[in-house]
C-alpha positions as CSV (number, residue, x, y, z in Angstrom):
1,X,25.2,-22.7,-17.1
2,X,22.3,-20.7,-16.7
3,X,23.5,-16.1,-17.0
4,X,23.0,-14.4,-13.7
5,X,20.8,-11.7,-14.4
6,X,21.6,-8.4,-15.4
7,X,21.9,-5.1,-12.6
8,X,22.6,-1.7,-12.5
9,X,24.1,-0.5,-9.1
10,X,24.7,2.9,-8.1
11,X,25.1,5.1,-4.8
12,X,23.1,8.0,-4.9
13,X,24.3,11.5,-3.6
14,X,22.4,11.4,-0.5
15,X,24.0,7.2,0.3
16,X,21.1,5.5,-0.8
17,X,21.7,2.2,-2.6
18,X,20.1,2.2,-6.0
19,X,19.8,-1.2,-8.0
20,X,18.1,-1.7,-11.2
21,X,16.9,-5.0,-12.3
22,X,14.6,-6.4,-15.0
23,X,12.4,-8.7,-13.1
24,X,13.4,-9.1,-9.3
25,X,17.3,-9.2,-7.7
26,X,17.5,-12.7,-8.5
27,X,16.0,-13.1,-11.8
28,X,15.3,-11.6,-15.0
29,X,12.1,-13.1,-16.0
30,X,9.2,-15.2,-14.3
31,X,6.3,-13.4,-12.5
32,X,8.5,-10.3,-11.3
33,X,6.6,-7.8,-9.0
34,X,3.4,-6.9,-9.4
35,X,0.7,-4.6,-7.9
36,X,-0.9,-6.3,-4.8
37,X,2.3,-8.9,-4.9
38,X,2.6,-11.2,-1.6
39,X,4.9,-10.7,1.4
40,X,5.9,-14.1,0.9
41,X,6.7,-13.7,-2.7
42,X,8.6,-9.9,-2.1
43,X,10.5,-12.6,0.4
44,X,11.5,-14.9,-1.5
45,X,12.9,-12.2,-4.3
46,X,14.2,-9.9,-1.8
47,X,16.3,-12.4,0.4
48,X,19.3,-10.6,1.4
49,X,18.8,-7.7,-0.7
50,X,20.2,-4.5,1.3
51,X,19.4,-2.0,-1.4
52,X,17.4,1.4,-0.4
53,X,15.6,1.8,-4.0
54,X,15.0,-1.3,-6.5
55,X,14.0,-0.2,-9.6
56,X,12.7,-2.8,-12.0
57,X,10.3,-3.1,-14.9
58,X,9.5,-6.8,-16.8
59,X,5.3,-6.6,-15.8
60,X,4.8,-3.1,-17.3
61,X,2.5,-2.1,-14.8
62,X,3.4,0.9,-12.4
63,X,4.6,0.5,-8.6
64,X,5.4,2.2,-5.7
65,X,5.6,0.5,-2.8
66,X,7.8,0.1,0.5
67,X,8.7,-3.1,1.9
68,X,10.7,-4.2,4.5
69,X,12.8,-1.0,3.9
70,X,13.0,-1.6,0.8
71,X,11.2,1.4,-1.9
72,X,9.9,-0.8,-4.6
73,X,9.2,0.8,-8.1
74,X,8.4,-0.3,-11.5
75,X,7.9,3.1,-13.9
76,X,5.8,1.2,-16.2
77,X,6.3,1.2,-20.1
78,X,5.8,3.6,-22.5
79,X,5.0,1.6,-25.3
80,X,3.4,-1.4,-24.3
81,X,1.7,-0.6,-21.0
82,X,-0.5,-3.3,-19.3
83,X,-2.2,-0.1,-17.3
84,X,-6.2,-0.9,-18.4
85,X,-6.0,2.6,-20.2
86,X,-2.6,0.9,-22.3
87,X,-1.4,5.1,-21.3
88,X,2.6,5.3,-21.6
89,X,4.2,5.1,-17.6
90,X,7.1,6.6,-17.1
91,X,9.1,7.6,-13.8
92,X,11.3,10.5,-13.1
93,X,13.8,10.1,-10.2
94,X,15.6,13.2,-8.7
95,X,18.2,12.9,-6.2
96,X,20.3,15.2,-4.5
97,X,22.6,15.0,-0.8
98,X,19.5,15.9,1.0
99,X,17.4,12.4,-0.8
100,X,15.7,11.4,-3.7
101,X,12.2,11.9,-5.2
102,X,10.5,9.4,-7.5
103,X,7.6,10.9,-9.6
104,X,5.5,8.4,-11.7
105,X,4.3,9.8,-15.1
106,X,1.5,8.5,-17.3
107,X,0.6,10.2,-20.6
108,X,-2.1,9.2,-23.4
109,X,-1.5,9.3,-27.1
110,X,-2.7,7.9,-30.2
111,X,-2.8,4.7,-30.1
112,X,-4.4,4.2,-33.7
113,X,-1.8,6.5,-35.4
114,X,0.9,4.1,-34.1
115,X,-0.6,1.3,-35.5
116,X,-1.3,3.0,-38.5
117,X,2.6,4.4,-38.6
118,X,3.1,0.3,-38.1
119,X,1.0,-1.0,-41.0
120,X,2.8,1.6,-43.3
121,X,6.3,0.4,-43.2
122,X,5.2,-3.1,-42.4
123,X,6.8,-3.1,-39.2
124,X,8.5,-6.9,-38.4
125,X,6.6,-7.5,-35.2
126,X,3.3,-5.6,-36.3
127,X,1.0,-8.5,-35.6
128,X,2.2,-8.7,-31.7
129,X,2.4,-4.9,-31.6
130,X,-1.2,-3.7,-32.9
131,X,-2.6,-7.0,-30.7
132,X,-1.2,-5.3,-27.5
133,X,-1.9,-1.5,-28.7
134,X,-5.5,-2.4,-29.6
135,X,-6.1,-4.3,-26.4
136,X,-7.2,-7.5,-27.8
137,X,-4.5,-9.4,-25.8
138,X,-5.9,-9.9,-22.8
C-alpha cells in the first residue's frame, strides 16, 4: 500500500488556508512544480485543492505564482539550491488578521569553505554534496 503523502495544514489569522507539501497536494515526489510549469500540469496536481497558500519545496528552485486562486510558492533551499547562482533561497511568511505577506530571500556564501568544512570531517555524503555545491551536476 503505497503512504499518502505528507501535509501540514493550518488556518492563518486572517482565514486563509495554508498547506504545506513536499512536492504537489497529491504527491511527494515526481516532477513537482516548477518555474514556467503548465496549466495542464498545475491541473492535474491541484484538482480539488481549495487551499489559499500551498507552500512546497522538492525542485529547489524559487516560486511565486498565482493560479487559479491558488498563491503558489516554493522558498527554495538553502543548501542545495538549483538557482544557476547555487545562492541559499529562503522565504519569510508574515501573517496577521488583516493578511499575509510572503518575502523570498536569497543570500550567497562560501561555497568552497563548505566543501572544505566537508572534506575535513569526511562528511558521509561528501561526493553528492561537493558535486551539487561545485555545480558540476548539471
Amino acid at each position: 500500500m503505497k503512504a499518502l503523502p505528507l501535509e501540514l495544514r493550518l488556518t492563518l489569522p486572517d482565514g486563509a488556508r495554508f498547506l504545506g507539501v513536499h512536492a504537489s497536494p497529491q504527491l511527494d515526489d515526481g516532477t513537482g512544480v516548477y518555474p514556467g510549469i503548465k496549466d495542464n500540469e498545475l491541473e492535474s496536481l491541484f484538482n480539488g485543492c481549495d487551499d489559499t497558500l500551498v507552500c512546497m519545496g522538492h525542485t529547489h528552485l524559487p516560486l511565486d505564482q498565482r493560479w487559479k486562486g491558488i498563491h503558489l510558492v516554493n522558498p527554495g533551499a538553502v543548501s542545495l539550491s538549483l538557482t544557476p547562482d547555487r545562492d541559499a533561497c529562503y522565504a519569510i511568511l508574515e501573517a496577521t488578521r488583516d493578511g499575509y505577506s510572503l518575502t523570498h530571500h536569497r543570500v550567497a556564501f562560501d561555497r568552497q569553505l563548505v566543501i572544505d568544512q566537508l572534506l575535513q570531517i569526511n562528511h558521509p555524503g561528501h561526493v553528492f554534496l561537493i558535486k551539487h555545491l561545485s555545480g558540476s551536476n548539471r
